[in-house]
N, CA, C and O atoms as CSV, one atom per row, in Angstrom:
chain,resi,resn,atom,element,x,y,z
A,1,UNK,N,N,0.846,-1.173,0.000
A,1,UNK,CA,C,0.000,0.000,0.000
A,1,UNK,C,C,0.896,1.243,0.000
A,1,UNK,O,O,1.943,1.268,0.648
A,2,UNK,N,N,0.410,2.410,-0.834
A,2,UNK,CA,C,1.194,3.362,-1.036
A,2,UNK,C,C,0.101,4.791,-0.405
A,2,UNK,O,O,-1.068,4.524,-0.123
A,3,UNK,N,N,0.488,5.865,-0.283
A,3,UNK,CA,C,-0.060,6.822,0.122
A,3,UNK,C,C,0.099,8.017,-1.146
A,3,UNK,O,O,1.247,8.414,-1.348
A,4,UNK,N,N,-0.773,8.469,-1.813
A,4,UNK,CA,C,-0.939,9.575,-3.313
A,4,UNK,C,C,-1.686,10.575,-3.117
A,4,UNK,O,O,-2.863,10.228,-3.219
A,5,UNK,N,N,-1.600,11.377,-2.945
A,5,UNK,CA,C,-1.895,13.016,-3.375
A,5,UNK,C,C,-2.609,13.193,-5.098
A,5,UNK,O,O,-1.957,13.122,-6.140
A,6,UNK,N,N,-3.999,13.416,-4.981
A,6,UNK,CA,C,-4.574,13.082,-6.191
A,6,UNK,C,C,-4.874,14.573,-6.580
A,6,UNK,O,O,-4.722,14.910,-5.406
A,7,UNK,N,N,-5.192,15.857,-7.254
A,7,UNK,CA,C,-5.566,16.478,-7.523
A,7,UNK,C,C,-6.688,16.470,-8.747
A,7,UNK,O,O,-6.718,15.793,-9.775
A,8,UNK,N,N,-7.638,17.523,-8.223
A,8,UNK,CA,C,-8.968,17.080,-9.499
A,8,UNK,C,C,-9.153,18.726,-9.049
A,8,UNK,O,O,-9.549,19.336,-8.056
A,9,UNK,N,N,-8.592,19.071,-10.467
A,9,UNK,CA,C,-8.997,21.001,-10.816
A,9,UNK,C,C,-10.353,21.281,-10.594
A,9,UNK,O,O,-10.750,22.050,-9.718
A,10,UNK,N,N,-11.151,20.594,-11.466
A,10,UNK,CA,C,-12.557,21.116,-11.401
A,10,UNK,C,C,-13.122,21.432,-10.453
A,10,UNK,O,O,-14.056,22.208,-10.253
A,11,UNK,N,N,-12.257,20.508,-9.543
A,11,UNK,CA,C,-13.322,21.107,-7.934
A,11,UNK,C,C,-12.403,21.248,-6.921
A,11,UNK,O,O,-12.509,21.049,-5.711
A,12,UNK,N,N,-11.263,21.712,-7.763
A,12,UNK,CA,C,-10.096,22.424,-6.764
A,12,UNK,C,C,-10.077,21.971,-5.893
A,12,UNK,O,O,-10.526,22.484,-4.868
A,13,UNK,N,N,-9.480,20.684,-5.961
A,13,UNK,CA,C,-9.840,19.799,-4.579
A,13,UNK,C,C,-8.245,19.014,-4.631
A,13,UNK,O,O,-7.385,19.360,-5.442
A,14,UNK,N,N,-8.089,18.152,-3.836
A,14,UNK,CA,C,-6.849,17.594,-3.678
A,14,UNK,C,C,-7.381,16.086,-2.355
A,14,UNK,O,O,-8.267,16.239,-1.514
A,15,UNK,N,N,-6.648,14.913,-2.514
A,15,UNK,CA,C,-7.480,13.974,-2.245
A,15,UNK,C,C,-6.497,13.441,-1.717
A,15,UNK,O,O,-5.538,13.355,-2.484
A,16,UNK,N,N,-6.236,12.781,-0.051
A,16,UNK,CA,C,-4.948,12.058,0.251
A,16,UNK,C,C,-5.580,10.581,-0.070
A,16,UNK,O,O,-6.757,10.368,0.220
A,17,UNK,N,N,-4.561,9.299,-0.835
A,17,UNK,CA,C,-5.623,8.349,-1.082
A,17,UNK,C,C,-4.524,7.163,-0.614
A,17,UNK,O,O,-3.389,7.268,-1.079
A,18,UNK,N,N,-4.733,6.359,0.032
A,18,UNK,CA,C,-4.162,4.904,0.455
A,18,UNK,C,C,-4.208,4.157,-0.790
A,18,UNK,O,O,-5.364,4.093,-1.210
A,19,UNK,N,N,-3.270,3.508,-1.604
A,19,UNK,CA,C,-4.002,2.754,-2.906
A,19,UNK,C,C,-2.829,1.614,-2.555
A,19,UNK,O,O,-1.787,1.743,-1.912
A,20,UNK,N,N,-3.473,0.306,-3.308
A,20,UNK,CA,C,-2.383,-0.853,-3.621
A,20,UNK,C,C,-1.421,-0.225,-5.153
A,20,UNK,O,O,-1.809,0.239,-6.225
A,21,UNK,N,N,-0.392,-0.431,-4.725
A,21,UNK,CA,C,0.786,-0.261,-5.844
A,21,UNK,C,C,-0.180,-1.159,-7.305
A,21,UNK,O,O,-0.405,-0.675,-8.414
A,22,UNK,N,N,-0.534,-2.370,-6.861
A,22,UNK,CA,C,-0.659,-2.941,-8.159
A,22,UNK,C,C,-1.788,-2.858,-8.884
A,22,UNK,O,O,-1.888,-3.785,-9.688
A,23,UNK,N,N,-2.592,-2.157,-8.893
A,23,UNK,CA,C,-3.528,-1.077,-8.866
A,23,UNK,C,C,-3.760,-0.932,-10.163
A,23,UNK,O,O,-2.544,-0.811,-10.310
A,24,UNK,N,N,-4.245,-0.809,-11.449
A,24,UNK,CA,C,-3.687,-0.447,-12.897
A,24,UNK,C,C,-4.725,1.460,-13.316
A,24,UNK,O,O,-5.642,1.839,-12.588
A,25,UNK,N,N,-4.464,1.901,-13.983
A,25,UNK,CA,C,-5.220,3.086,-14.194
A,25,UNK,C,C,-6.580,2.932,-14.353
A,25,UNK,O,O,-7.436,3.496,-13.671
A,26,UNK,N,N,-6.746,2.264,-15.140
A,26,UNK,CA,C,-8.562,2.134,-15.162
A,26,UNK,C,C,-9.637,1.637,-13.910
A,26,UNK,O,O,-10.776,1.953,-13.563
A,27,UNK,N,N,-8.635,0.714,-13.465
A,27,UNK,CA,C,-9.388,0.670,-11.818
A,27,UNK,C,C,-9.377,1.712,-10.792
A,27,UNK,O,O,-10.244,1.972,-9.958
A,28,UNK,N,N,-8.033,2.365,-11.039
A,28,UNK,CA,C,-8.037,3.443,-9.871
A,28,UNK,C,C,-8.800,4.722,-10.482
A,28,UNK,O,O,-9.016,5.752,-9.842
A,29,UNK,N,N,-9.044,4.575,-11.358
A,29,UNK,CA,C,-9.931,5.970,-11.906
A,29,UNK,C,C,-11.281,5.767,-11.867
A,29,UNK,O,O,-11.968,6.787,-11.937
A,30,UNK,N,N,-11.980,4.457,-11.750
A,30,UNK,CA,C,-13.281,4.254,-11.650
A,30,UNK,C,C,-13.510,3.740,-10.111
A,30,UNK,O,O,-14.647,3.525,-9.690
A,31,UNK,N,N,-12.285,3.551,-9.270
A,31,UNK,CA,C,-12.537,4.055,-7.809
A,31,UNK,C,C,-12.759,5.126,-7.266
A,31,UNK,O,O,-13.690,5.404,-6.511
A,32,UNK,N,N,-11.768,5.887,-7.688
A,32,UNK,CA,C,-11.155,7.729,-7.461
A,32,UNK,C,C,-12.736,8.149,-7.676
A,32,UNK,O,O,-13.510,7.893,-6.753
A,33,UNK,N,N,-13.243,8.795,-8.881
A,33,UNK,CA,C,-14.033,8.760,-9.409
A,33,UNK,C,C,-15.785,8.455,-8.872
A,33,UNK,O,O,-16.766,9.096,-9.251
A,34,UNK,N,N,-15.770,7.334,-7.936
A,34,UNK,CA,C,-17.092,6.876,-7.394
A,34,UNK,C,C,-16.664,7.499,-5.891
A,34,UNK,O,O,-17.630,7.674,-5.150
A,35,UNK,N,N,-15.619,7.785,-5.452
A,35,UNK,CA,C,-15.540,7.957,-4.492
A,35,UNK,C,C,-16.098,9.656,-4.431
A,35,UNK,O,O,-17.146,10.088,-3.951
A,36,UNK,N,N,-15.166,10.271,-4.990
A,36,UNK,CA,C,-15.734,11.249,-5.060
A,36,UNK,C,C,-16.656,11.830,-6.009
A,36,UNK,O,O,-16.270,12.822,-6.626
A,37,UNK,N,N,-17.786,11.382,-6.219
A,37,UNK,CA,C,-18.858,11.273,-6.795
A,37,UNK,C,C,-19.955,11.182,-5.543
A,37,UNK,O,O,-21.068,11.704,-5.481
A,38,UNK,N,N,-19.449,10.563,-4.822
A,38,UNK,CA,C,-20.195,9.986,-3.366
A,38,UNK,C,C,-20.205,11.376,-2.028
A,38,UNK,O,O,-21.025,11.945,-1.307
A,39,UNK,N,N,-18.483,11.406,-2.364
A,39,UNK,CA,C,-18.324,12.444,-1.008
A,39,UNK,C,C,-18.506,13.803,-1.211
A,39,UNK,O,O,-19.034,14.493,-0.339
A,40,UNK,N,N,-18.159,14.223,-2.177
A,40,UNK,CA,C,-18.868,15.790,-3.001
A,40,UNK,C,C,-20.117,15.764,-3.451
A,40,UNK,O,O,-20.529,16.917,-3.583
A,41,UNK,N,N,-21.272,14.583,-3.884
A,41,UNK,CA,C,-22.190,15.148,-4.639
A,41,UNK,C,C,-22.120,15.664,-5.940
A,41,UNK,O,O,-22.601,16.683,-6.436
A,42,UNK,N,N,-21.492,14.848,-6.352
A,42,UNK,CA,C,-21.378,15.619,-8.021
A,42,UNK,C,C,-20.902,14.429,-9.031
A,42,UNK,O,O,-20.196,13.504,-8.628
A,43,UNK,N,N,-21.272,14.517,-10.143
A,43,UNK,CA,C,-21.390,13.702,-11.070
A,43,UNK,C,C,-20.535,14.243,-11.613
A,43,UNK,O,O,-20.456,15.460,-11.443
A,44,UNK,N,N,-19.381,13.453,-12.629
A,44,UNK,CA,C,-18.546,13.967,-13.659
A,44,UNK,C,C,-19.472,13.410,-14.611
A,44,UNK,O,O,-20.167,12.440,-14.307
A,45,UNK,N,N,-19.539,14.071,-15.973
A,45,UNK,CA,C,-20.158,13.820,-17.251
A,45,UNK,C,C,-19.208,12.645,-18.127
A,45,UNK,O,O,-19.630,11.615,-18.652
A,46,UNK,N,N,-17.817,13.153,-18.097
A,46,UNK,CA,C,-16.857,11.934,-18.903
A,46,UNK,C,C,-16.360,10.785,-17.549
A,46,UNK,O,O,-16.305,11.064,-16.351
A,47,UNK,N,N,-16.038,9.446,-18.216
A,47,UNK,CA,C,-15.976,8.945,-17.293
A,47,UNK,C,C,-14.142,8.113,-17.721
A,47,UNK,O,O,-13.552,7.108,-17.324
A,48,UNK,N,N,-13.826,9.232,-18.708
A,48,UNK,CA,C,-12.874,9.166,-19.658
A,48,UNK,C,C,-11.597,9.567,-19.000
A,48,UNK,O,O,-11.200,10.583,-19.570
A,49,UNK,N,N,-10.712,9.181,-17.965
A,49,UNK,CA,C,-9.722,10.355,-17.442
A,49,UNK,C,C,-8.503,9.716,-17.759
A,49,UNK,O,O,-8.343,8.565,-18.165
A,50,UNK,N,N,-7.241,11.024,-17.417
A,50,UNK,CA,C,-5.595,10.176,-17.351
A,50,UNK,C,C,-5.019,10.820,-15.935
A,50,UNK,O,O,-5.430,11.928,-15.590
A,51,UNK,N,N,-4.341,10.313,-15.361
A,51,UNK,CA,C,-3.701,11.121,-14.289
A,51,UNK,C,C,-1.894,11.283,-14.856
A,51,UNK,O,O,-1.054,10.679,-15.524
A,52,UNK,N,N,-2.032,12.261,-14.224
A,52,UNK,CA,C,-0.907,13.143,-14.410
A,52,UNK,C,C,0.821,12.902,-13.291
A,52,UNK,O,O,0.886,13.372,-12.155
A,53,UNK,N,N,1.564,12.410,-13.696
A,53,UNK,CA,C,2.690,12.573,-12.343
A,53,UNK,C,C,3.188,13.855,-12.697
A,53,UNK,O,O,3.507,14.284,-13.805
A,54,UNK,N,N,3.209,14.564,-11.244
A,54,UNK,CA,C,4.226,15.863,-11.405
A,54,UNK,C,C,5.579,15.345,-11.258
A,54,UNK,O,O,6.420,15.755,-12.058
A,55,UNK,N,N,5.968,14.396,-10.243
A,55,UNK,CA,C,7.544,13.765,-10.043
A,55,UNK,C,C,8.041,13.103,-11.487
A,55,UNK,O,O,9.207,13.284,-11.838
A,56,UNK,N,N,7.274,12.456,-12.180
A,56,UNK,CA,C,7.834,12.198,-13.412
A,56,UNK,C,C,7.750,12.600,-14.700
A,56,UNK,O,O,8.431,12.066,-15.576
A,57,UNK,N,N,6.941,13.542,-14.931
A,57,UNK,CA,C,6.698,14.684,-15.606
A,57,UNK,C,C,5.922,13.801,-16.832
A,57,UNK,O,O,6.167,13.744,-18.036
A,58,UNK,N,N,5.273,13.389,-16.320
A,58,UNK,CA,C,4.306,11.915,-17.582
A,58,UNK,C,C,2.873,11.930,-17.121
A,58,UNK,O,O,2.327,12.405,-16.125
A,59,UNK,N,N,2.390,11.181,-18.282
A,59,UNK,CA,C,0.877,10.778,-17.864
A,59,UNK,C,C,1.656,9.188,-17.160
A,59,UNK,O,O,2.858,8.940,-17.058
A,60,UNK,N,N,0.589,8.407,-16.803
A,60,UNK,CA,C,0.333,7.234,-16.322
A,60,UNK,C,C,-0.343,6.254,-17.370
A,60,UNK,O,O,-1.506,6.281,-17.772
A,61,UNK,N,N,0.735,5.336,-17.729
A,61,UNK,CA,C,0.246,4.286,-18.515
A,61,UNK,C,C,-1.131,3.252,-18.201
A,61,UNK,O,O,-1.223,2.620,-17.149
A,62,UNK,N,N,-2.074,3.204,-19.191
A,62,UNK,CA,C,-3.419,2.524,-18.840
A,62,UNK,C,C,-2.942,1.088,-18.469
A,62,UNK,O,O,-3.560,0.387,-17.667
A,63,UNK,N,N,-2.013,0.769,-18.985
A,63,UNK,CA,C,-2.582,-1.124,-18.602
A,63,UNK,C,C,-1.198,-1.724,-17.508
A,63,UNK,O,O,-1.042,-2.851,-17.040
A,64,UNK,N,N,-0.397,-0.569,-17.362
A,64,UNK,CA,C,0.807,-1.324,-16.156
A,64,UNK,C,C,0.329,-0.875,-14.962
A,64,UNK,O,O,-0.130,0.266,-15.025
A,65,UNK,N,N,0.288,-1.394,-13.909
A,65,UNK,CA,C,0.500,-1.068,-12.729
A,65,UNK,C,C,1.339,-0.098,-12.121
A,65,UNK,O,O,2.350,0.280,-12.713
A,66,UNK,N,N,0.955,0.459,-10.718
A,66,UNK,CA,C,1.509,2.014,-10.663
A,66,UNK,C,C,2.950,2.061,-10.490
A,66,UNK,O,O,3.810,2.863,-10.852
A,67,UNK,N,N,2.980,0.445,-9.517
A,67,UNK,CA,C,4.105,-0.230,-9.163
A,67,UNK,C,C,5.045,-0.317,-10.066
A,67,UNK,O,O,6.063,0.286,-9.725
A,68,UNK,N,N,5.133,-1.077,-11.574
A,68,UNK,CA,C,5.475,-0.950,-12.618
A,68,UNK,C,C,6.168,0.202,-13.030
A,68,UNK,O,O,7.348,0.341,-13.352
A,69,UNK,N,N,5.172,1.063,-12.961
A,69,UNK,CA,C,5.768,2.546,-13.524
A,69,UNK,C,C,6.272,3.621,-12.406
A,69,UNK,O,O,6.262,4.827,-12.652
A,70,UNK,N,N,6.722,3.083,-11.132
A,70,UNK,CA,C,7.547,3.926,-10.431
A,70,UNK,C,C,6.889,4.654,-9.330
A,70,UNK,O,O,7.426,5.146,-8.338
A,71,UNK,N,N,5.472,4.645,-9.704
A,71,UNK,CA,C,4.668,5.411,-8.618
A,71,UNK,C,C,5.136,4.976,-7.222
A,71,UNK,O,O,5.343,3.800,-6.923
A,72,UNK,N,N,5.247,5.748,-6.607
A,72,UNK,CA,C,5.627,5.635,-4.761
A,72,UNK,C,C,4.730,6.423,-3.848
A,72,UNK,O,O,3.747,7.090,-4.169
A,73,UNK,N,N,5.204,6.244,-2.739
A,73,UNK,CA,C,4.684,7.098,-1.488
A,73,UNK,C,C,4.966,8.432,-1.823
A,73,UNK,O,O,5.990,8.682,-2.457
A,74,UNK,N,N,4.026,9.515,-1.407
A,74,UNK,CA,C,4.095,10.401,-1.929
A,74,UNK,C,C,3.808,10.939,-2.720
A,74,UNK,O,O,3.242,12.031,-2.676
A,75,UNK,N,N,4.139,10.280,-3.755
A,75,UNK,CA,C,3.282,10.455,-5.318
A,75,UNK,C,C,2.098,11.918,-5.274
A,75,UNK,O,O,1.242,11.938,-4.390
A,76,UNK,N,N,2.184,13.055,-6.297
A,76,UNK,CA,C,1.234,14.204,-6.217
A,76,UNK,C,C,0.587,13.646,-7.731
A,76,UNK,O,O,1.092,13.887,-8.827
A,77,UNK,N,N,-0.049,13.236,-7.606
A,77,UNK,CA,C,-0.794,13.109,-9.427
A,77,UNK,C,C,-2.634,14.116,-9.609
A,77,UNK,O,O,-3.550,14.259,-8.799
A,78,UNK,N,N,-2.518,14.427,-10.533
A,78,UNK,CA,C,-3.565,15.065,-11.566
A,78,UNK,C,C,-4.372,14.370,-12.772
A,78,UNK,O,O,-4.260,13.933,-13.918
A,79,UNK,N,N,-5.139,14.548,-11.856
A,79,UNK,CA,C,-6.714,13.815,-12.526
A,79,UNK,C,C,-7.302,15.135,-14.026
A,79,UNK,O,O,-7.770,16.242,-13.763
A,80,UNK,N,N,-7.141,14.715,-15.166
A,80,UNK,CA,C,-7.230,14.927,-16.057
A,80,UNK,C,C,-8.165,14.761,-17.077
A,80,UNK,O,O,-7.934,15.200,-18.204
């Protein structure tokens, strides 16, 4: 288990999130996503996203794991 700093502009919000490393993008975005859908009250219209690393200056590959691609503790990523 890793600890990530999620940011989501639209609602200028910022999210501390516990996640499993092996985790792949499409699951953690249709977690992320219901979660806060739940705890804000608000519906996103696309259900289409990428997250962003600021430490590695990349998007996040859809089908490897976060583990895979370097993600760590700490991690600040942007929901896109």
């Amino acid at each position: 288990m890793i600890m990530i700093d999620v940011l989501i502009p639209p609602l200028d919000e910022s999210f501390d999130l516990e996640i499993d490393e092996t985790i792949t993008l499409k699951d953690f975005v249709n977690k992320l996503t219901d979660i806060v859908e739940n705890v804000r009250n608000v519906r996103f219209r696309c259900k289409e996203f990428g997250l962003f690393s600021f430490t590695k200056g990349e998007f996040i590959k859809e089908g490897e794991s976060f583990e895979l691609q370097g993600i760590r503790n700490g991690e600040r990523l942007v929901l896109v």
